[in-house]
N, C-alpha and C positions, 0 to 999 in steps of 0.2 A: 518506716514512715518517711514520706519524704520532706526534704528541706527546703524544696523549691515549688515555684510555680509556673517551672515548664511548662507542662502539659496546657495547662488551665488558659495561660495565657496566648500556647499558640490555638486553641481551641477556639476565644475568646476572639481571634484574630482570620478563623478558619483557614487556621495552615497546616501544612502533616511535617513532619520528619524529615520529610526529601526534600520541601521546599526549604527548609531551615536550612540541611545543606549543603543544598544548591548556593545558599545568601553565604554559608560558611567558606565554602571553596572560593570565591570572590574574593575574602577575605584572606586567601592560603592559608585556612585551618582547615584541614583533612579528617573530618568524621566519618562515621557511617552510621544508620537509621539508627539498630542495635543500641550503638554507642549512646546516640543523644534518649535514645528510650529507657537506657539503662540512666543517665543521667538525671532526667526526670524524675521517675521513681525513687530518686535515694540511693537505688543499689549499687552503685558508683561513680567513682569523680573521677571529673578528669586531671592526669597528673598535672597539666599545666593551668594553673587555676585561669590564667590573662582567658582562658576561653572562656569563661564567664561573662564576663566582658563586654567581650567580642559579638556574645551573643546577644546581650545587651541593647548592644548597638545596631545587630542590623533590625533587631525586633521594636528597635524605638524605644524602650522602655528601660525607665532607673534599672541599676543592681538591684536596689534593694525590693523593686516589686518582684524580681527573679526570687533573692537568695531573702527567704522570707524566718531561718535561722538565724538570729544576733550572730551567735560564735560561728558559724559557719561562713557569714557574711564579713567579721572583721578577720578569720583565718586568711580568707582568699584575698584580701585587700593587706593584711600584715603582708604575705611571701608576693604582690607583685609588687609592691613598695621596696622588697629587699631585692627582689632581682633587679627594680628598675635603678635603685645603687650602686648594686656590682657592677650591673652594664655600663653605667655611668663611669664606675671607677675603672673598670677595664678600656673604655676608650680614650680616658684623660690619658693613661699610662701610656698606650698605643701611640695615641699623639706626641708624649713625652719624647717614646724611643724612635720614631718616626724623624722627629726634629732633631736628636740626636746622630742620629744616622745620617741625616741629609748635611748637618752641618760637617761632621769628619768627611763624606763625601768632597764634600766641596775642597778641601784642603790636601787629596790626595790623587795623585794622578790615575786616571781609572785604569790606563792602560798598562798598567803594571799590576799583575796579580799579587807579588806582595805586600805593594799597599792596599789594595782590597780587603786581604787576609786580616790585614793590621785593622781596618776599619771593622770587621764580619767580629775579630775576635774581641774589639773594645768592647761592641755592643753584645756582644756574650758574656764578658764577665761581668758588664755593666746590673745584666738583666738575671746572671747570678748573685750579685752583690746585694741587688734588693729583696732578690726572694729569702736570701740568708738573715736578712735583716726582719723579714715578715715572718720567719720560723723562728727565729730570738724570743720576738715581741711575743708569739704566742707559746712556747713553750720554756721559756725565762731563760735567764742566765745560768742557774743550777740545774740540771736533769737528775732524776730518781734511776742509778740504775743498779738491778738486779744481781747480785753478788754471791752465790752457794745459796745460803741460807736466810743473807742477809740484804740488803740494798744497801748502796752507797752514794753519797752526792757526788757528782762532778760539774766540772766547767761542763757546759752543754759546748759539742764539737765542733757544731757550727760557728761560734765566734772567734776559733780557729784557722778555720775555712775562710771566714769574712776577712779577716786580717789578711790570710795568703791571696785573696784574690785581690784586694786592694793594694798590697803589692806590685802587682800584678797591670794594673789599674794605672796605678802611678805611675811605673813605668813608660807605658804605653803613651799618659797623657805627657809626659817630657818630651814623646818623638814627635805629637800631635802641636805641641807648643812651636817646636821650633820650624814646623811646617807653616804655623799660623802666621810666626813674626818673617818665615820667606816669602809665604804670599803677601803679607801684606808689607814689604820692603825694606823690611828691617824693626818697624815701629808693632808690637806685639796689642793681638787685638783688647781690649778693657776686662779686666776681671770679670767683672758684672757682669759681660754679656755673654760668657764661659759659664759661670758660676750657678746655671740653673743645672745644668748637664753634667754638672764632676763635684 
């Protein structure tokens, strides 16, 4: 049975499959007739729910005269509410290391490959240091692991790792400092404006 009212409404609108699209590819969503036929009918979704949408929109018409299922209607709206999150959070972060990059840039002579190196590997362990800290937070401080017959707790090995890379870290940012206070003549730039990036 289906959950929509594709068909109905491009009927309603006297349109076929191809001109829907045609409206699609406009859009750079890549269907085929098949696809949106099968859509119609119920007999399946499309993995990316946003083309609900999409189609929405070029048809003029709310979501919800489409997706005329409650739960099917708040499914497709829960996962593009979560993607449009993660995308969100993946491009804060982006930005984060972006501005982190460009500031070590500025403090190192480009034309020397070992400073490069120094700058390529801050931002390596930088961007290791948090993912260790994002596998902490979801698999805890304690790990279950498998032992003969039995399982045993340990520290999880990660906050291991985390510790050696901030090592690591620290280091690095000592040779970063004392580049900061030669560029800028001796007087070392304000915590504060360090402090979002270390």
């Amino acid at each position: 049975m289906a959950t929509n009212r594709l068909k109905e409404i491009l009927d309603s609108k006297k349109m076929s499959f191809s001109e829907l699209k045609k409206l699609l590819e406009e859009k750079d969503v890549k269907v085929n007739n098949s696809q949106l036929s099968l859509y119609s009918s119920g007999k399946r979704n499309p993995k990316n729910k946003k083309i609900w949408v999409i189609i929405s929109e070029v048809l003029n018409v709310e979501l919800q005269e489409i997706i005329t299922d409650i739960n099917a209607y708040l499914t497709i709206m829960a996962e593009i509410s979560e993607n449009s999150s993660e995308k969100n959070a993946q491009t804060e972060k982006e930005k984060i290391n972006d501005s982190l990059y460009q500031e070590l840039l500025s403090l190192v002579d480009e034309s020397m490959p070992s400073e490069l190196e120094k700058v390529q590997r801050y931002c390596g362990l930088a961007a290791t240091f948090e993912k260790l800290g994002e596998d902490i937070i979801e698999e805890g401080a304690v790990v279950i692991v498998p032992s003969g017959d039995s399982v045993v707790k340990k520290t999880n090995p990660a906050i291991a790792e985390q510790v050696r890379v901030n090592a690591a870290l620290i280091k690095l940012d000592e040779w970063f400092e004392l580049k900061r206070q030669s560029n800028n003549g001796g007087s070392p730039k304000s915590v504060e404006d360090w402090s979002e990036f270390t």
